[in-house]
N, C-alpha and C positions, 0 to 999 in steps of 0.2 A: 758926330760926337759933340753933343752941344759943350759952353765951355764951364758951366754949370747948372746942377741940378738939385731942387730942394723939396723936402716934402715934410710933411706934419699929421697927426691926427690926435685923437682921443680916444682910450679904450677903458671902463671898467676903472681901476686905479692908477692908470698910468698915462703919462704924454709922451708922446714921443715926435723927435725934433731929428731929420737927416737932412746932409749939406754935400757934395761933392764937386767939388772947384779946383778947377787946374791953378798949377804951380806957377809961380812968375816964371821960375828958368821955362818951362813949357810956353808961357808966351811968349817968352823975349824968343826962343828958337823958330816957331812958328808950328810946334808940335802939338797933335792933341792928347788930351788928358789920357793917362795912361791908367788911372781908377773906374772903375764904374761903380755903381749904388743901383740897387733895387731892395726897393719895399713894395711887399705885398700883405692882404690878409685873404685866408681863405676860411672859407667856414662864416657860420653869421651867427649872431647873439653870444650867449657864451660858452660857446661850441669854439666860437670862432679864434684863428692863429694868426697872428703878426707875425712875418716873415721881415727879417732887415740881411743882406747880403752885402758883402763890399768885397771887390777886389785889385788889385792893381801887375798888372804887367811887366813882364819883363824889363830892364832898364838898356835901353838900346837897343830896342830892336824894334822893327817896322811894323808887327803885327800887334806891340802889346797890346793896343786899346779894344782891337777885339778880341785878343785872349781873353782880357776882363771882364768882357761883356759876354761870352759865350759863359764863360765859369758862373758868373752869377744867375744867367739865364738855365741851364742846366741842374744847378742847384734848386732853384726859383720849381721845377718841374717839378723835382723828385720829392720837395716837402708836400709840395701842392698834392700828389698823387698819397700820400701817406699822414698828410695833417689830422683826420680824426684820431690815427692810433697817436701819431704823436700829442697831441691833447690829451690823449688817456693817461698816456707812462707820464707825460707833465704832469700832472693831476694828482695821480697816484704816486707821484715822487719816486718811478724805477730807473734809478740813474744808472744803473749797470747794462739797461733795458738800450735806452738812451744813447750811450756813452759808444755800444757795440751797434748799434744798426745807424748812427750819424757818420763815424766813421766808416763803418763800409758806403755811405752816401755818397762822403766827401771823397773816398778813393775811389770813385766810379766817376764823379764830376771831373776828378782833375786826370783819371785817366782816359777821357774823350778829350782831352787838350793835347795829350802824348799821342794818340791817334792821329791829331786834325795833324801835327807838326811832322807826322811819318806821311802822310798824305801828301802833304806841302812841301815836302823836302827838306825838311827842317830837323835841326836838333832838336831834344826835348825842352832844353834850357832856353832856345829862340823862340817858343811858344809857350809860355807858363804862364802860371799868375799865383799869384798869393789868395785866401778866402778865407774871409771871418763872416762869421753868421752869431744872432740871436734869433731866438724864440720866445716870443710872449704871451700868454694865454691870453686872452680877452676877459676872461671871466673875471670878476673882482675879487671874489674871495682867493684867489691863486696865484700870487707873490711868488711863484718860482721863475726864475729868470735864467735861461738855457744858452750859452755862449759854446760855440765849438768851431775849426778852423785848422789853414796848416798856413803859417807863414808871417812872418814880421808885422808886425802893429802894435796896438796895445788896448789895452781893458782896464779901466781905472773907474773907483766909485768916488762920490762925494760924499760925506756922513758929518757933520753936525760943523760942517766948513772944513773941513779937511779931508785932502784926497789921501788915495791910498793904490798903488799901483796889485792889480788883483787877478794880470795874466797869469793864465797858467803854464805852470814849467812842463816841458815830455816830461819828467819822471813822476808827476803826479798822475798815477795813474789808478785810483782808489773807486773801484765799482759801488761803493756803500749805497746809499737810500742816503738824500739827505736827510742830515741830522732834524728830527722832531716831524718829519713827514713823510708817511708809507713806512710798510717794510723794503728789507733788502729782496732784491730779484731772488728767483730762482734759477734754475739751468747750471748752469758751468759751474766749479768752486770760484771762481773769478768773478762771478757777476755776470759775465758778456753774453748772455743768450740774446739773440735776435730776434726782437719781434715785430719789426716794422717791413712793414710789404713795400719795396725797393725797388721792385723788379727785377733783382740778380739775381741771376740761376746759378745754384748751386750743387756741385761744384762744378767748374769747368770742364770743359770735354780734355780730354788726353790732346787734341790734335788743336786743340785754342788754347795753349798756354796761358794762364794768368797776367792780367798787365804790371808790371812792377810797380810798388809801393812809392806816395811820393818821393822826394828826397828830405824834404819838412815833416818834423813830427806833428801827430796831429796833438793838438790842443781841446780839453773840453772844461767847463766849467758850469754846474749848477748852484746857485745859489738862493737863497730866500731872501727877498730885499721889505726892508721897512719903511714906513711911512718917512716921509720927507729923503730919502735917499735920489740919487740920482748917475746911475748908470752908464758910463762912455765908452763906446767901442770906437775905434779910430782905425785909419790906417798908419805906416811906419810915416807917413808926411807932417801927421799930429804928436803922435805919439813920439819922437824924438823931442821935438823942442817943448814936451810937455813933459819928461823925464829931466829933459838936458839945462830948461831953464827956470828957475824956480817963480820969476817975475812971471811966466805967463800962466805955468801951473794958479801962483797966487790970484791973480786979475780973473782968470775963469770961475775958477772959487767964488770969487766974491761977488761975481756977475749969474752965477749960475743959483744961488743960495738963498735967491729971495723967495717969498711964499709962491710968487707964481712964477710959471717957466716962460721962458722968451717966446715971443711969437715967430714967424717965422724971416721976418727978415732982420730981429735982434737976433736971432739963433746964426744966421749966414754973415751975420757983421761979427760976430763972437768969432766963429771958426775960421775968419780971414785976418785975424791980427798978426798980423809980422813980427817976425824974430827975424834979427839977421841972420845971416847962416844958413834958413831954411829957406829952403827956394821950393820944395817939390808939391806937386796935388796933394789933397788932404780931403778926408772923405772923414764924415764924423756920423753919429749916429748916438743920441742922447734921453734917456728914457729918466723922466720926473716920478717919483711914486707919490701918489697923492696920502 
């Protein structure tokens, strides 16, 4: 488990800037990072999908940093195998499409972590992680930005130098078509028809019980982003002292707002500024709209 990890690219209207660096308390103990980060794109030209995953482990426990790394790996799979359809319901704006086939994803992903820790002898709680995921079209005309996830962090935008905290609550749980793009799905009065190929068989045999639902609700959010906006998905190591203190909330601001986005090693000096108080890994992931 390296003790940081960083990556960048360019797509169509967007940049995108990831960072994932263990926590000083993790140094000073001699422990490893208990987040991991994977970005991927699958698909080419503007076909093609950016995949960003983050997860983090258990706290105190010996396996978390490969809980972390199996969740985002296994995630990383099931997009890969389903990224054209998911390109299309992007496209086509069916966020009820969406909203119903990522969540049966994400409870497929975190239910092989409940598996591995029944294998291993373990409780469900000494094997877990947390998973926040984006999706981002490559194509340039396609300013939808797909967030979904179960588990503590946070999601904040920048807009015209001010942030604005944009996670989403469990009870927001509205199947619509975003607002001005596509219609609304069909299937269910609820929106939730599934149409991404998953691989889960449906329904389970009588004699293979269902896996139980996380303990985390899941989270999803679609939105349309505008020129000059900028995008932050975090884990809870960011995401507390970016809630909690207003000094670093402001400093990013002001560092993240200029016409062009940090390269990559102003990007990993940005996401390591210290606040007292916060000692833990921080995994960030930052999308510029051109």
């Amino acid at each position: 488990m390296p003790d940081t990890v960083l990556d960048g690219a360019r797509y169509g209207a967007c940049t995108l800037r990831a960072a994932s660096v263990r926590g000083d308390s993790a140094r000073y103990r001699g422990e490893p990072r208990r987040d991991a980060l994977l970005t991927a794109r699958f698909g080419s030209g503007e076909q093609a999908l950016l995949l960003v995953a983050m997860a983090t482990g258990a706290r105190a426990t010996p396996g978390a940093h490969r809980a972390a790394a199996e969740a985002c790996r296994w995630i990383g799979q099931a997009v890969g195998r389903s990224h054209a359809r998911l390109v299309e319901d992007i496209r086509a704006s069916r966020r009820g499409d969406l909203k119903s086939g990522l969540h049966r994803l994400t409870d497929r992903s975190l239910g092989r972590l409940r598996a591995e820790a029944a294998e291993q002898g373990l409780k469900p709680e000494e094997y877990t992680a947390t998973l926040r995921c984006l999706l981002l079209p490559a194509a340039p005309d396609c300013r939808v930005r797909v967030f979904f996830g179960v588990g503590a962090g946070g999601l904040f935008r920048l807009r015209d130098g001010v942030w604005r905290d944009i996670e989403p609550q469990p009870a927001e749980t509205p199947g619509e078509a975003v607002a001005g793009r596509g219609s609304p799905p069909g299937g269910t009065p609820q929106g939730d028809r599934l149409t991404l190929d998953l691989g889960i068989p449906a329904p389970p045999e009588p004699y293979e019980p269902a896996p139980p639902p996380p303990h985390e609700p899941f989270r999803f959010r679609a939105s349309v982003a505008r020129p000059g906006d900028v995008l932050l998905m975090c884990s809870a190591g960011l995401a507390e002292p970016l809630r909690g203190e207003p000094e670093l909330s402001r400093h990013l601001g002001d560092r993240w707002s200029a016409a062009v986005p940090p390269g990559l090693a102003a990007f990993l000096a940005d996401v390591q500024v210290r606040v007292k108080g916060y000692a833990d890994d921080r995994t960030a992931a930052a999308v510029w709209e051109a």
